[in-house]
C-alpha positions in Angstrom: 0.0 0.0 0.0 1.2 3.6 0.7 2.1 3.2 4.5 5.3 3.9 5.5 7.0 1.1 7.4 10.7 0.5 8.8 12.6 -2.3 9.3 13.4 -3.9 12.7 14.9 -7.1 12.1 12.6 -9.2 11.1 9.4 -7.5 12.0 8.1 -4.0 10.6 7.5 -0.5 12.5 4.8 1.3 11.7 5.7 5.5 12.7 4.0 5.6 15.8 6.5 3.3 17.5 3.7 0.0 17.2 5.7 -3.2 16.1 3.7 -5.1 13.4 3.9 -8.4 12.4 5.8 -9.3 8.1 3.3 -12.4 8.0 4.6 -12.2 4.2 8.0 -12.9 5.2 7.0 -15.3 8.0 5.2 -17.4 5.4 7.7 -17.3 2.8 10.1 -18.7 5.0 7.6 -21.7 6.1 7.3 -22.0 2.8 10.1 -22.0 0.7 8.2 -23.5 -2.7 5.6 -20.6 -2.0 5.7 -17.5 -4.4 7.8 -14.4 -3.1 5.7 -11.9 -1.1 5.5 -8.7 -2.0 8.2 -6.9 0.1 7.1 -4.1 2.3 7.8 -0.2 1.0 10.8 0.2 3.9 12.9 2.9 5.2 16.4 1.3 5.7 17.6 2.7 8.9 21.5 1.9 10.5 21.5 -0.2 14.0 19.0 -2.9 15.1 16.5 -0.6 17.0 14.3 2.1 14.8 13.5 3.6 18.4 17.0 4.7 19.4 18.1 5.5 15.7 19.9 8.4 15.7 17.2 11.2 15.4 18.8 13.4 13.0 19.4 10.7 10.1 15.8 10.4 10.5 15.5 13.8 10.3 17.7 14.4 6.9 15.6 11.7 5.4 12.5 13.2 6.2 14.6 16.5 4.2 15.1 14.5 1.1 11.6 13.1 1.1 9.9 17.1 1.3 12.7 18.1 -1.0 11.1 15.1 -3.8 7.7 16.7 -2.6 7.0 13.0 -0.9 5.4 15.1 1.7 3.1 12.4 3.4 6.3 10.3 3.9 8.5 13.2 5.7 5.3 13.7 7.8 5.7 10.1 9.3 9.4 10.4 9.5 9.3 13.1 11.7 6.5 11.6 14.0 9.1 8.5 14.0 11.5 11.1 15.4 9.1 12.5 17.6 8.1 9.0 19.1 12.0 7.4 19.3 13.4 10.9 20.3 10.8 12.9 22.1 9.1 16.3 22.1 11.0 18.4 20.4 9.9 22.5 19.4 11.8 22.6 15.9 10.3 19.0 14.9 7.1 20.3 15.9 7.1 23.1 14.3 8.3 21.3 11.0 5.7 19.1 10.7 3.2 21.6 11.3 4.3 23.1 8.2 3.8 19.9 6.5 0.9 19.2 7.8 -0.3 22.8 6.3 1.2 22.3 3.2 -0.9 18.8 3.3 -3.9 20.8 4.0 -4.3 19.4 7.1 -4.9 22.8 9.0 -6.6 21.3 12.2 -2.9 19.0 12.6 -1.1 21.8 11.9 -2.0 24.1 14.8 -1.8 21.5 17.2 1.6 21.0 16.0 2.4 24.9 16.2 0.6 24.9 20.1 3.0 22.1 20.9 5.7 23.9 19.9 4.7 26.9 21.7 4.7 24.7 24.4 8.0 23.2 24.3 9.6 26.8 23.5 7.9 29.7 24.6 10.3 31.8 22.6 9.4 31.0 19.2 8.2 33.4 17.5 8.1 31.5 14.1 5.9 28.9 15.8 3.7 31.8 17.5 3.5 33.6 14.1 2.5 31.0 11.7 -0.4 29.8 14.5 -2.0 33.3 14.7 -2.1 32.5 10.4 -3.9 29.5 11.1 -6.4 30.6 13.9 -7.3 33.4 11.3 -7.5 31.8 8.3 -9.7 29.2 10.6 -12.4 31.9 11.6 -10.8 32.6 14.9 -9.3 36.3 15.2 -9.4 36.8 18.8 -7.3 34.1 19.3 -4.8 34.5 15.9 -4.7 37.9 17.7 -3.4 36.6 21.3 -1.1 34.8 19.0 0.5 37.7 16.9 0.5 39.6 20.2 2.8 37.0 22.0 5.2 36.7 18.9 5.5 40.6 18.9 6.4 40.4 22.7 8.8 38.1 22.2 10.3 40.0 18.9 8.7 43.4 18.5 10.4 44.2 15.4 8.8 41.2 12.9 7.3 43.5 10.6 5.1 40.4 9.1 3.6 39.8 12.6 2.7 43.7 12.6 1.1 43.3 9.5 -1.3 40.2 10.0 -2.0 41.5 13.6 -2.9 44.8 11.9 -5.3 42.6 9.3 -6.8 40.5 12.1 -7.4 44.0 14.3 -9.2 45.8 11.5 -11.5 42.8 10.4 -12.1 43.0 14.2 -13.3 46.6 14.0 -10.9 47.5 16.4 -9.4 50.3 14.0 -7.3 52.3 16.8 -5.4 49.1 17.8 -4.9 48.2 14.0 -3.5 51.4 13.2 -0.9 51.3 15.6 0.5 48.0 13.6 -0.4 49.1 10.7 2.1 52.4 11.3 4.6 49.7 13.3 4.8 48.0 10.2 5.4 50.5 7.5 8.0 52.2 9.9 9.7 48.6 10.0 9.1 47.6 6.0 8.5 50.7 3.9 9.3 48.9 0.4 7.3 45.9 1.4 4.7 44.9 -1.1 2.4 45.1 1.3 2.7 48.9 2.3 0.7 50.7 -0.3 -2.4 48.0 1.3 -1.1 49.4 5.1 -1.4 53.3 3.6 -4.8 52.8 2.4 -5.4 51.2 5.8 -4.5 54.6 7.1 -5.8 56.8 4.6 -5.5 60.4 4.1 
């Protein structure tokens, strides 16, 4: 099928960490006269134990797989890092934007919150979430969110910008104009700042 499995041995691993049974290989080798099984789709993976592989091969072979645009496969790759390696707030973060790219917009903020969690610095992380809980039909949260990526790094002129966005389709216009301002102070040539001037008006 299309499930991603990796080798242990002689048994399979599906990414979550749960061992599964390769009855095909079991039975091929009670029966030798038997037709060949179909073999598996496998990631080959150094040492004898998937869950103590070393995270970041995993990790650069999740890369390559996003880099051929096999993004369901470097999804699972990094939830096999997640679940052999623990929480981690850049692996997080990373597949939330996979999981965004994949359309999968509900995953992907739970991936950013978890982040969040694990590093209450990011402002990436913090960013890209107030995206989500706007896009999502939830402004008064995507605006908590901006708000704590701007107190963490005041100067993002992109958080200024979205947080101004959010504010005005809000109605709270006084608040918005401040970012708006913030922004075009930070980003004057941005292709965004004739939309900020007409924000502002006359």
């Amino acid at each position: 099928g299309q499930q991603l499995l990796l080798r242990q041995g002689e048994g399979l691993i599906e990414p979550g960490g749960q061992l599964r049974f390769d009855f095909d290989a079991l039975d091929q080798t009670a029966d030798a006269g038997a037709e060949e099984a179909a073999e598996p789709a496998v990631v080959p993976l150094p040492g004898d134990d998937v869950l103590s592989a070393r995270p970041e091969e995993l990790r650069e072979l999740a890369a390559r797989c996003e880099d051929d645009g096999r993004l369901e496969q470097a999804t699972e790759l990094l939830r096999v890092v997640l679940a052999s390696a623990g929480p981690s707030a850049d692996v997080c973060f990373h597949l939330a934007e996979l999981l965004y790219r994949l359309g999968d917009v509900s995953a992907a903020r739970e991936r950013y919150y978890m982040a969040i969690e694990l590093d209450e610095d990011y402002v990436e992380a913090r960013a890209n979430l107030g995206r989500v809980l706007a896009e999502t039909g939830q402004p008064e949260l995507a605006v908590a969110a901006f708000e704590g990526a701007l107190a963490h790094h005041g100067e993002d002129h992109d958080v200024h910008y979205h947080l101004a966005r959010t504010l005005d389709e809000l109605g709270r216009r006084e608040a918005a104009e401040r970012h708006w301002r913030a922004f075009l102070t930070l980003a004057p040539s941005s292709p965004w700042s004739d939309e900020a001037r007409q924000r502002l008006g006359p």
